[in-house]
C-alpha positions as CSV (number, residue, x, y, z in Angstrom):
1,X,100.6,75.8,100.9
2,X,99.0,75.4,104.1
3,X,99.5,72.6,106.5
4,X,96.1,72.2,107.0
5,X,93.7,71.0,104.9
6,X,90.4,73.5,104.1
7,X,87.3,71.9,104.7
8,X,84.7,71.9,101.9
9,X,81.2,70.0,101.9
10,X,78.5,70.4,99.7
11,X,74.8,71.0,100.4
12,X,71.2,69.9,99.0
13,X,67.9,68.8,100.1
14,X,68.4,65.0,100.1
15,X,72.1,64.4,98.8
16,X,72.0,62.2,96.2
17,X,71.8,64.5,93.4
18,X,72.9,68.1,93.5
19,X,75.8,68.1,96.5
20,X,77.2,65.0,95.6
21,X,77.7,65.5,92.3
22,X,79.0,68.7,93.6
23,X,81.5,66.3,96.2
24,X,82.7,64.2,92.8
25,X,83.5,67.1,90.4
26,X,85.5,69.0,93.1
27,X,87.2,66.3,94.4
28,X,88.3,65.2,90.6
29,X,89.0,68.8,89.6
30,X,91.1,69.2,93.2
31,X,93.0,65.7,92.7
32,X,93.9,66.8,89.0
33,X,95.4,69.9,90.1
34,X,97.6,68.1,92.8
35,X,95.7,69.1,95.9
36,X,93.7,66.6,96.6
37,X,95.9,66.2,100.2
38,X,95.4,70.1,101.2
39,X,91.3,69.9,100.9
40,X,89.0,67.7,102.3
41,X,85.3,67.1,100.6
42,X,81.9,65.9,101.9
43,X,78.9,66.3,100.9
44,X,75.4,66.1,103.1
45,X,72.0,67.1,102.8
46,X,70.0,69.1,104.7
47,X,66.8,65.9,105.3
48,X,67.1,62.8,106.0
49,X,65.1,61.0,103.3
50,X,68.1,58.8,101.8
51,X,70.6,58.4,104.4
52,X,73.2,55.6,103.7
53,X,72.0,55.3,100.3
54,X,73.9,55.9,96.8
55,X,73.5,58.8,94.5
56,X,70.5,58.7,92.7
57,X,71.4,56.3,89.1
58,X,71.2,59.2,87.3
59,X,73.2,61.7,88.7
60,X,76.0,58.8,88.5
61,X,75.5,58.2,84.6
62,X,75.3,61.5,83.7
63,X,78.8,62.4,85.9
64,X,80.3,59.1,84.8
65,X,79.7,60.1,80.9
66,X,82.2,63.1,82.2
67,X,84.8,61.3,84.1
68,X,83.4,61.8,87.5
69,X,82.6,59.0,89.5
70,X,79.9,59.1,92.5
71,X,79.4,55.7,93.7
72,X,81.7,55.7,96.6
73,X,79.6,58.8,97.9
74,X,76.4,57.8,100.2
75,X,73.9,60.3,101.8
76,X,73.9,61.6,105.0
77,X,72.6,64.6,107.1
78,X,74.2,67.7,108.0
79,X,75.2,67.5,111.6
80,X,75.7,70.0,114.4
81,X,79.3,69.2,114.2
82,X,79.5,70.0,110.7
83,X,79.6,74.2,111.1
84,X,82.9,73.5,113.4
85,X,84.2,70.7,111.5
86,X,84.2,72.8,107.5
87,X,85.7,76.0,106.9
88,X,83.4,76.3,103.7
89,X,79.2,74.7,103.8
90,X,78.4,75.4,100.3
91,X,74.5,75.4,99.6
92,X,73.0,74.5,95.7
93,X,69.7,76.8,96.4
94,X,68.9,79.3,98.5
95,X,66.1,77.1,100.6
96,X,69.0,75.5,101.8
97,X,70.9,78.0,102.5
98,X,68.4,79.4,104.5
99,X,67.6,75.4,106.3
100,X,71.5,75.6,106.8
101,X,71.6,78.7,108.6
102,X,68.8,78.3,111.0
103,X,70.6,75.4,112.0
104,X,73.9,77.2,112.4
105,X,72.5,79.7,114.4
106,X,74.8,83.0,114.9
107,X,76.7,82.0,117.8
108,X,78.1,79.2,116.5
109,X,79.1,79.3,113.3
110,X,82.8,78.8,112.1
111,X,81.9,77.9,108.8
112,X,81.7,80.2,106.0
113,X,78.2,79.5,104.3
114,X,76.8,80.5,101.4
115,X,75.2,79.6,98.0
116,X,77.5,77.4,95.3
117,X,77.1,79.7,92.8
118,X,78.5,82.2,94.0
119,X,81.8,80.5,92.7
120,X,80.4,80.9,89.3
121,X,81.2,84.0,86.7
122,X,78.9,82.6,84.0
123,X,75.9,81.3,86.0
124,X,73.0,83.7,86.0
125,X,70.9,81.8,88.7
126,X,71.5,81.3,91.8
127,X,70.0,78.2,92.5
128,X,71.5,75.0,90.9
129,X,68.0,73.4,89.9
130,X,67.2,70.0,91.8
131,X,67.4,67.0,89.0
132,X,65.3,64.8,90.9
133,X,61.7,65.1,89.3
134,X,62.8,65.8,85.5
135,X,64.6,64.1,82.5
136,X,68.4,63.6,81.9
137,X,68.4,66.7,81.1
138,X,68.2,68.5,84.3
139,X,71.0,66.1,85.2
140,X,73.4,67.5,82.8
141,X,72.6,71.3,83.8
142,X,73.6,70.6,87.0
143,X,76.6,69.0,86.0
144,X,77.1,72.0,83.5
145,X,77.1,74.7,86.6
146,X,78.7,72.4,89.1
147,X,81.6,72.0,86.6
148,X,81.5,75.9,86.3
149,X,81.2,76.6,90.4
150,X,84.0,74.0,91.0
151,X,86.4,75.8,89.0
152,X,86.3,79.1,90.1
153,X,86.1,78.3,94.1
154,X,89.0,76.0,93.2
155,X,90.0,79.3,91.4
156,X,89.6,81.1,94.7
157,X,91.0,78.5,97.3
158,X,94.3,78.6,95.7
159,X,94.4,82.2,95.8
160,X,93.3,82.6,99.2
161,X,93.8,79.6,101.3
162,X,96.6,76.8,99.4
């Protein structure tokens, strides 16, 4: 294991559904597997529209029905500081991937960033849908290929970096 601890925070638009659902399923999957002291986990969004506020009600329920509590989490922006701070900026879609890496900019980006999914054999998207505008539904399909994503980078950080 590594002495220091790899750096992973999860992206969306406003960060109260996607990325910090995202944040709560790694960081349960990551504290079950006894690491939760080698990686640290955020979560942020790429707008300000909910800063300081909870995870959207739903997005709580429908990860509390699996074990995975959000209500510690609250929103907040990605910052400048952020691609030097997080070896990993994982984004659920690819507009924010793209929002992300404008704001990088080539010159200064330590962070590896990329798309979620990417971390998922089964998903055939590459976009975990936002929840925000649809039924419980679209709350559990995120939660479905979060759950996926989260194993396999935790699949990958422990054969590459812990």
């Amino acid at each position: 294991m590594t002495e220091s601890k790899v750096r992973v925070l999860f992206v969306c638009m406003g960060n109260i559904c996607r990325s910090p659902t995202a944040e709560g399923v790694f960081r349960k999957l990551v504290s079950d597997a006894g690491l939760a002291e080698h990686v640290h986990i955020e979560s942020a969004g790429t707008h300000a529209y909910h800063v300081g506020e909870p995870p959207d009600r739903r997005a709580q329920a429908a990860a509390e029905r699996r074990g995975v509590t959000l209500a510690d989490i609250r929103a907040r922006r990605v910052s400048e500081q952020d691609f030097d701070l997080f070896d990993l900026i994982l984004a659920m879609d690819r507009d924010n991937l793209e929002a992300l890496l404008a704001q990088a900019g080539e010159e200064r980006r330590r962070a590896d960033v990329r798309l979620f999914l990417e971390y998922s054999a089964a998903a055939r998207e590459q976009d975990v849908p936002d929840p925000y505008y649809g039924g419980a539904a679209g709350f559990e399909r995120v939660l479905d290929l979060v759950e996926e994503a989260a194993a396999g980078l935790l699949r990958e950080l422990r054969q590459s970096r812990l």
